[in-house]
C-alpha positions in Angstrom: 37.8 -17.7 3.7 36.3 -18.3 7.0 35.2 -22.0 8.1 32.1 -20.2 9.2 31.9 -18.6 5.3 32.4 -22.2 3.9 30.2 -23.8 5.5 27.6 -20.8 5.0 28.1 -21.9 0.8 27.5 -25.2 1.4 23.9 -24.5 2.5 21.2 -22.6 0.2 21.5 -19.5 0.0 19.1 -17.1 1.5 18.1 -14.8 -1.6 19.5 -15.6 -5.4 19.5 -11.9 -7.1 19.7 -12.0 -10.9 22.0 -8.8 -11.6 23.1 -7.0 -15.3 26.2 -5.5 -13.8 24.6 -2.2 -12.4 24.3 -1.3 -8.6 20.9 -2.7 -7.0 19.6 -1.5 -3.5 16.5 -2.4 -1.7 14.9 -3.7 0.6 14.0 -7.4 1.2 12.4 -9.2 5.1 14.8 -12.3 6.7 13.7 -13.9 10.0 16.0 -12.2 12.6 17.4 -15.6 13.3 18.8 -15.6 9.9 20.8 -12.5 10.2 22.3 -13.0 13.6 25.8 -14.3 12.1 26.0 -11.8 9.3 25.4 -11.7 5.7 27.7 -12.5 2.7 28.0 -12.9 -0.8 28.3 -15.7 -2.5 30.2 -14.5 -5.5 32.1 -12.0 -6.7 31.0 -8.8 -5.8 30.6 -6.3 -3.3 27.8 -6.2 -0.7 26.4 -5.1 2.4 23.6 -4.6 4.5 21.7 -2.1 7.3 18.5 -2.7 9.5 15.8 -0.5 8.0 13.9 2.2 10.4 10.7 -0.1 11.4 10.5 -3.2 13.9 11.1 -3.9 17.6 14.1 -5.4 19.0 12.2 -8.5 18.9 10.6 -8.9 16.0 10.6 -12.6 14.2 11.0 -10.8 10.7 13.3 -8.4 10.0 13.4 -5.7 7.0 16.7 -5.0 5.7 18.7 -3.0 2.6 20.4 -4.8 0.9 22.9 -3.3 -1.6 24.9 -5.3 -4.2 27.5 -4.4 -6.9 28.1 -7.6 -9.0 29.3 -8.6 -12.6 26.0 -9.4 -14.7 24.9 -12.6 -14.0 23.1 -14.2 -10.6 24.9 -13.8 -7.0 23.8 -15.2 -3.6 23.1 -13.6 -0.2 24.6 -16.4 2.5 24.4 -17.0 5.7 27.2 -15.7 7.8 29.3 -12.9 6.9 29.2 -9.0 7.5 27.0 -7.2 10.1 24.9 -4.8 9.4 26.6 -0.8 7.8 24.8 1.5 9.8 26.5 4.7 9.3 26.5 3.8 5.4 30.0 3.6 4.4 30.6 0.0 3.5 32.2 -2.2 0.8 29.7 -1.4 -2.0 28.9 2.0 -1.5 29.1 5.0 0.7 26.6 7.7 1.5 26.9 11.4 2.1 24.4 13.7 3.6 24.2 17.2 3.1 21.7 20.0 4.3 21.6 23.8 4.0 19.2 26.5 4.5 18.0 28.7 1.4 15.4 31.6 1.0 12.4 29.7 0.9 12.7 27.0 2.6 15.5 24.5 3.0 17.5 21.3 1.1 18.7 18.1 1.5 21.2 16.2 -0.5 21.5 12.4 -0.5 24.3 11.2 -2.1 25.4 7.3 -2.9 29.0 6.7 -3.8 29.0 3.4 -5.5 32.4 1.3 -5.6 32.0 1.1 -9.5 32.3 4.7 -9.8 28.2 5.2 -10.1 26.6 8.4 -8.2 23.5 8.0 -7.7 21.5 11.5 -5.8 18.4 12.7 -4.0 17.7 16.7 -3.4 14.6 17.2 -1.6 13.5 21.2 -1.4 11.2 21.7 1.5 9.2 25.1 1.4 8.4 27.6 4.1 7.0 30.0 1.4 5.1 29.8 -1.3 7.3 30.1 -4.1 7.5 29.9 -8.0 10.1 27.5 -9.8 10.0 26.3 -13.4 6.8 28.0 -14.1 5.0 26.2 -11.0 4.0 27.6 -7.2 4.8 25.5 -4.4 3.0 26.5 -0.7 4.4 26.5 2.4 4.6 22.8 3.2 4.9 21.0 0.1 8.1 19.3 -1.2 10.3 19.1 -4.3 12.3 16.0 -4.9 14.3 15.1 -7.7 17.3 12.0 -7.9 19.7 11.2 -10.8 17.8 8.7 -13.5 19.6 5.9 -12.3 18.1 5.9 -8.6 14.4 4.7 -9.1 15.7 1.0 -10.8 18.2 0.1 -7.9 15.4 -2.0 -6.3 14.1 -3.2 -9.9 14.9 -7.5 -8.0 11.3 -6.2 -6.6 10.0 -6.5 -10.8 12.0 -9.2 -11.5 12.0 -11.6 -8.9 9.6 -10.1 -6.0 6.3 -12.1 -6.7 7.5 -14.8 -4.4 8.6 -12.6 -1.5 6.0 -10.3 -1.7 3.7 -13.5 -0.9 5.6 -14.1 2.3 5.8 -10.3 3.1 2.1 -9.8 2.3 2.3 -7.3 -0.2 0.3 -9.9 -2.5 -1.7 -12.7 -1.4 -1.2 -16.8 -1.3 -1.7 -18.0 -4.9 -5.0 -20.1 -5.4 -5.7 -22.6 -8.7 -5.4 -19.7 -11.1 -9.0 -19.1 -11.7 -10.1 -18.1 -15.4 -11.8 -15.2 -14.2 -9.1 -13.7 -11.9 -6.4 -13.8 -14.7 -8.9 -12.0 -16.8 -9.1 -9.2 -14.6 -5.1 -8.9 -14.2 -5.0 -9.2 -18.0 -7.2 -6.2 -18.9 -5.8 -4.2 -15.6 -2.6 -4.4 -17.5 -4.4 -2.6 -20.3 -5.9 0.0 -18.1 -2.1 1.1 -17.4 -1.0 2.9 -20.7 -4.2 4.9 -20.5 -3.4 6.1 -17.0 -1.9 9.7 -17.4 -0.4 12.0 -15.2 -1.1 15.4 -14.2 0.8 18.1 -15.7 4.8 19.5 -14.4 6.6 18.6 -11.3 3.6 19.3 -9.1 1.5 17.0 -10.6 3.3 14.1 -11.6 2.5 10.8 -9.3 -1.3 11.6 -9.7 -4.4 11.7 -11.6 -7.0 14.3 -12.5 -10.8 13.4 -13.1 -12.5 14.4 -16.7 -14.6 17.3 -14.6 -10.9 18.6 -13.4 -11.3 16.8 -10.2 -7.7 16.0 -8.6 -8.0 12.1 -7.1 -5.1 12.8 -4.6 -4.3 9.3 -4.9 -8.1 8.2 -4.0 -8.2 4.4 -2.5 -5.0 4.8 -2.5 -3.2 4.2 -5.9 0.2 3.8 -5.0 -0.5 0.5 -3.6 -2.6 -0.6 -6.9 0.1 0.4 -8.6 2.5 -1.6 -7.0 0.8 -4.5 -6.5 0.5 -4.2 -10.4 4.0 -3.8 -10.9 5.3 -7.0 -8.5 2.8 -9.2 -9.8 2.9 -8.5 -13.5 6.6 -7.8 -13.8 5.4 -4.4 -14.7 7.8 -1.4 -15.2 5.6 1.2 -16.0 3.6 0.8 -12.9 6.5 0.4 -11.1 8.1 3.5 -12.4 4.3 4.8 -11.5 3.8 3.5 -7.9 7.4 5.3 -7.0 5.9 8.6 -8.8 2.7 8.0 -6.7 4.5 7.9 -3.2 6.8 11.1 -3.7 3.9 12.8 -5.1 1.8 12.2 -1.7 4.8 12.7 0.3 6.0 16.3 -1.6 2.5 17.7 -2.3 -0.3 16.2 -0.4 0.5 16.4 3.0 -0.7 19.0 5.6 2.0 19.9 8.1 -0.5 20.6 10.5 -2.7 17.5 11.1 -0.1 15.0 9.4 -2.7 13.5 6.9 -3.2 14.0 3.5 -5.5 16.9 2.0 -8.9 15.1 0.0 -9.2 15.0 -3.5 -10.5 18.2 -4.4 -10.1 21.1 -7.2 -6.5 21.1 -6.5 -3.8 18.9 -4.5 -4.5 21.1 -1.5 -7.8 22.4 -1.4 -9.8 19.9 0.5 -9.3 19.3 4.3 -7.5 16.4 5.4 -10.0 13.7 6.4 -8.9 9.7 8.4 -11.1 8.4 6.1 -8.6 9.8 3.0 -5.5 8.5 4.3 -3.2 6.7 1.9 -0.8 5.3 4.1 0.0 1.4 3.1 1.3 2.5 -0.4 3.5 4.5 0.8 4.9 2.1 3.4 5.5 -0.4 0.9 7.1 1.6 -1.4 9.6 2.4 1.6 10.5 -1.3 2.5 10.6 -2.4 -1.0 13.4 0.7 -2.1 15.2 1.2 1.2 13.7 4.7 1.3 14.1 6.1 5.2 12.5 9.1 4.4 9.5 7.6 2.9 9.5 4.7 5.9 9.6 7.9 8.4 6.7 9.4 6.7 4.6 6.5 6.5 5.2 6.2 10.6 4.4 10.0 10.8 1.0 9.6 9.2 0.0 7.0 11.4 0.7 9.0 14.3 -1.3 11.6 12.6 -4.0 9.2 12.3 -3.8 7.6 16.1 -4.7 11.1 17.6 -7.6 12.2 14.8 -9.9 9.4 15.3 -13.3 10.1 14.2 -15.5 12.5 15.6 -18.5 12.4 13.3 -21.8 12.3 14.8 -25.5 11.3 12.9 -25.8 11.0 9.3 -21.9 12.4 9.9 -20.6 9.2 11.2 -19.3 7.7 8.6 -18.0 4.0 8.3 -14.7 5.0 6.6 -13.8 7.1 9.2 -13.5 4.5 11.3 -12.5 1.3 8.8 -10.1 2.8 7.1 -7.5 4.4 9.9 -8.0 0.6 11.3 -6.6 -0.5 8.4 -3.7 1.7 7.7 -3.1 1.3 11.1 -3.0 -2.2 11.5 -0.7 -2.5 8.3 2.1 -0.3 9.7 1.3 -2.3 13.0 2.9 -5.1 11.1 6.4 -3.8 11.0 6.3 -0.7 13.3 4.8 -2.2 16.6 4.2 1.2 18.8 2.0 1.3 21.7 0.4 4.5 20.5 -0.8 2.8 17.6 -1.7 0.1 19.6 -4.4 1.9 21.4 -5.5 3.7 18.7 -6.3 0.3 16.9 -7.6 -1.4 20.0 -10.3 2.1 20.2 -11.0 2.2 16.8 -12.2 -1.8 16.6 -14.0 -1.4 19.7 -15.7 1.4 18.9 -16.7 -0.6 15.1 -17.6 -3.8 17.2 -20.2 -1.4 19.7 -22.0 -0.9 16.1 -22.8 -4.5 15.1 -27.0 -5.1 14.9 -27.2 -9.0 14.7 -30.6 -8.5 13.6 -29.2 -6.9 10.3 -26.2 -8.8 10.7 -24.2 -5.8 10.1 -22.4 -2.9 11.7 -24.4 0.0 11.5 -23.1 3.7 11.2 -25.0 6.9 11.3 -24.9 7.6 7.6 -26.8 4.7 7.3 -29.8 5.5 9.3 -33.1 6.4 7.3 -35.0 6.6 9.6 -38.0 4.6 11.4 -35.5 1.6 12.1 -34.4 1.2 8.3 -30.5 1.0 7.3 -28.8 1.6 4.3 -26.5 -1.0 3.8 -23.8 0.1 1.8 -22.0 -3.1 0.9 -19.5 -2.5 -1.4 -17.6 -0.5 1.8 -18.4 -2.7 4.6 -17.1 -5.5 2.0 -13.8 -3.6 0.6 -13.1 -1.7 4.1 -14.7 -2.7 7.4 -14.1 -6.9 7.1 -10.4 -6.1 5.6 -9.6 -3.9 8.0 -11.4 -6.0 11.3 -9.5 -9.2 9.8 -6.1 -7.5 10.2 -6.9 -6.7 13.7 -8.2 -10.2 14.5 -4.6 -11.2 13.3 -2.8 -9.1 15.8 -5.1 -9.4 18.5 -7.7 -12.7 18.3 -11.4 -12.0 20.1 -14.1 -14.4 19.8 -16.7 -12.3 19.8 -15.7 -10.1 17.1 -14.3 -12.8 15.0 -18.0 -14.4 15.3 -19.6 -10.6 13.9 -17.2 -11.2 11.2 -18.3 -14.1 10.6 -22.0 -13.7 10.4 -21.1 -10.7 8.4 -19.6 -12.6 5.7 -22.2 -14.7 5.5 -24.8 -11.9 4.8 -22.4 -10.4 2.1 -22.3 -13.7 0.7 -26.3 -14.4 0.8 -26.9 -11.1 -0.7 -23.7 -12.0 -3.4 -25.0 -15.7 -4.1 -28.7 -14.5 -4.3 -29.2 -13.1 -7.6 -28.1 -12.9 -11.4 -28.1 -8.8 -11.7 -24.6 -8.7 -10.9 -23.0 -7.3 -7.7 -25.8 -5.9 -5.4 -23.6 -2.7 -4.1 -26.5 -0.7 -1.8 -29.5 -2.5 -0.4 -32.1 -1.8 2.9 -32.4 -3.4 5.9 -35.4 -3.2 8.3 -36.3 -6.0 11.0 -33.5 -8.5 9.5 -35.6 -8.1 6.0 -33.6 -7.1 3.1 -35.2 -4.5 0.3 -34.8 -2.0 -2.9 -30.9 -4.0 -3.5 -29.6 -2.1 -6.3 -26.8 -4.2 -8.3 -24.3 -3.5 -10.3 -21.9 -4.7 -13.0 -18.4 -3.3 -14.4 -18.2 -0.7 -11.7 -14.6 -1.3 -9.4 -17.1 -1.0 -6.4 -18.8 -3.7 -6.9 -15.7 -6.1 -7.1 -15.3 -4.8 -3.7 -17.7 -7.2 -2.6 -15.5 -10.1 -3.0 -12.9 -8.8 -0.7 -14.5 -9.7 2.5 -14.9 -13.3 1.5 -12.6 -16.5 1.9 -10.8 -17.5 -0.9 -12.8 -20.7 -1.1 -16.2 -18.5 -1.2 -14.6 -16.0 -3.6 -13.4 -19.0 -6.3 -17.0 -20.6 -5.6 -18.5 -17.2 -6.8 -16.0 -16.7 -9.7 -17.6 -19.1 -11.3 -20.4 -18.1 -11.6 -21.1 -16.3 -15.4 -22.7 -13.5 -13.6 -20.5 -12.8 -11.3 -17.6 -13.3 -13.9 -19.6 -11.0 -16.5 -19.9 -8.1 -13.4 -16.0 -7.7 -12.7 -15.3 -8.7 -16.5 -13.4 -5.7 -18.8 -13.6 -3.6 -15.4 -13.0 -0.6 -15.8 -13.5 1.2 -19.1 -10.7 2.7 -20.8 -12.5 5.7 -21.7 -14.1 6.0 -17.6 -14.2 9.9 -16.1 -12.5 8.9 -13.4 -9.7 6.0 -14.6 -7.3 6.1 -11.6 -9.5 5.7 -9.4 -11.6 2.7 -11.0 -8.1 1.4 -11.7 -7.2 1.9 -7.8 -10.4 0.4 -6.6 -10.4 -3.2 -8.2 -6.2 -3.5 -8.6 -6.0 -3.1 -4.6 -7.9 -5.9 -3.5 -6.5 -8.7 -2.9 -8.5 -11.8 -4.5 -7.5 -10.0 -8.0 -4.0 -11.0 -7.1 -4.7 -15.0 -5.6 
């Protein structure tokens, strides 16, 4: 053993991983610094180790796989060691690739050679043509994937032991005092899950159909929800779910001509593809947290999609999430795919929301909004959930007084109009010369817990305690709701459920 090695022991260890004896793979974020003189294992075992597809040369964090073979028990990843595998033929396993052309379309075979003797495998069918299989039509343009059972639990450290780093990643937020009323939210989420089900076959499992036979392609994105439900709670089912949720947008919702996902609609692909309906942050995290390339790859592929279909509405046809919610999908996969393209596109897409800000309404005003006569229709429960979110992640990569002062007075009016009543959560209310009117408030609707998002943690635990804003977000949603997934998505997304 290396002096080097030795001395890498002697100091604690970078990641402990709690293993039963079974292969594990996924993917986990060092500081670069950490990884310049290799990884090892401290234990028995077999390991190594790749830079995954995202990042710039000089990035302070780094996302890595990390794949381990290891008698049951608890190993450690050191300091010092191996470099990274990048052709995927190392000490733990070794992967194949295989492609070939077939009448409707073409395959791909992915194939992991563990040094136990495990084979784990991924076959992805992509169609040219529509085509029947096992009593289902695919079109032109959707996907089939299928893997050996074993694959989806190789990154299950993410269930078991993630909570932690998925603070320091930001897939969950910093913990605060552990209000009452937040853990009853998580506790009644996590009996929301076992009435979640799943469309029908092949085609349809990953997502969720409406009581009037609406498809939710994923609406608010429930992938994410899902998986912050799964780290947080320790949650297999929506674990197992989340991983459904992203090969399901990734095989069936896609349109391989603008590069964004088709709108919930009477089917997976019936309505057009729309920014404002673009589920992309789900999916990225499900590609870091498993090590997937080809999800990671289509997560960066969206967002291109997105950078060069920014909003064209115009009237009572601009509409706010057009423009909020590309900023935010955006600025998430700017966090660990930094490309100028995206760049701009963020940079445009925040000017163009800061051009909109009235500081006599003391909010940003979009055409779907105007009444007429100089009255606005505040919707809060988006400018709350969407446009502060997503303007606070820009203000992260790129600081501006100004703006960060509009968000600010923003806030302030969400909170006035929170603070200023005991109806419940005032979701839609007029604005005309600064004078607020006809507020209409609601309770146990997921919307209405978006108005906590835009606040501080400090201002969201101040309101928490308040009985009616604990009794608005209480038992939220119903089990028996028309549209479960969706009400599920809305409130298990934000991120003061999670603090």
């Amino acid at each position: 053993m290396g002096l080097s090695l030795l001395l890498s022991l002697c100091l604690p260890p970078l990641l402990t991983v709690p293993t039963d004896g079974r292969p594990m793979r996924f993917g986990i974020s060092f500081p670069a610094v950490e990884l310049e003189r290799g990884l090892a294992l401290g234990g028995r075992g077999a390991m190594q180790w790749r830079l995954l597809p995202v990042g710039a040369a000089d990035s302070e964090n780094v996302w890595i796989e990390l794949a381990i073979v290891a008698p049951r028990g608890t190993v450690r990843i050191v300091r010092g060691g191996d470099g990274p595998c990048a052709n995927g033929r190392g000490p733990a396993f070794v992967l194949s690739r295989e492609e070939y052309p077939i009448a409707y379309g073409a395959v791909r075979v992915l194939r992991w050679q563990w040094v136990d003797g495990t084979v784990d495998e991924r076959t992805r069918t992509t169609f040219t043509a529509t085509t029947e299989l096992g009593g289902e039509v695919y079109q032109a343009g959707e996907g089939l994937t299928l893997h050996t059972e074993g694959l989806a639990s190789r990154a299950m450290y993410w269930l078991h032991r993630g909570r932690d780093p998925a603070i320091r990643c930001g897939l969950l937020p910093v913990r605060a005092s552990g209000l009452t009323a937040t853990k009853n939210v998580r506790r009644h989420l996590h009996k929301v899950l076992p009435h979640l089900v799943e469309m029908d076959g092949q085609r349809g499992a990953g997502d969720f159909a409406r009581r009037d036979g609406v498809v939710t392609n994923l609406e608010f994105d429930t992938t994410l929800a899902l998986l912050r439900c799964a780290v947080a709670m320790h949650e297999p089912r929506a674990w197992q779910l989340a991983l459904r949720a992203a090969r399901h947008l990734r095989d069936r919702d896609l349109d391989v001509q603008t590069g964004l996902p088709f709108m919930h609609g009477v089917s997976h692909r019936a309505a057009p593809p729309e920014p404002g309906h673009t589920w992309l942050e789900g999916l990225l995290w499900v590609g870091l947290l498993t090590a997937d390339d080809d999800v990671l790859v289509a997560a960066r592929s969206m967002g291109r999609a997105l950078a060069v279909h920014l909003p064209v509405g115009t009237g009572r046809n601009e509409l706010l999430r057009d423009y909020a919610w590309p900023l935010m999908q955006i600025e998430s996969l700017l966090r660990v795919a930094p490309v100028k393209q995206l760049v701009l596109a963020a940079d445009r897409l925040a000017a163009s929301i800061q051009m909109r800000f009235d500081p006599t309404a003391r909010t940003f005003r979009f055409g779907e909004g105007e009444l007429g006569g100089g009255v606005y229709l505040e919707r809060g429960w988006l400018t709350a959930g969407i446009l502060i979110p997503a303007l606070r992640l820009h203000l992260q990569r790129r600081p501006a007084a100004a703006l960060a002062e509009q968000v600010r007075v923003v806030q302030q009016s969400l909170m006035d109009r929170i603070g200023s009543g005991a109806r419940g959560l005032p979701t839609h209310w007029r604005i005309a010369n600064g004078r607020v009117s006809a507020e209409h408030y609601e309770r146990k609707t997921a919307r209405a817990s978006w108005l906590l998002e835009a606040l501080s943690p400090l201002d969201q635990s101040r309101l928490l305690r308040r009985s009616s804003v604990r009794r608005a977000v209480a038992a939220t949603p119903a089990f028996d709701h028309p549209d479960l997934a969706t009400e599920f998505t809305l409130l298990a997304r934000c991120r003061w459920v999670w603090r």
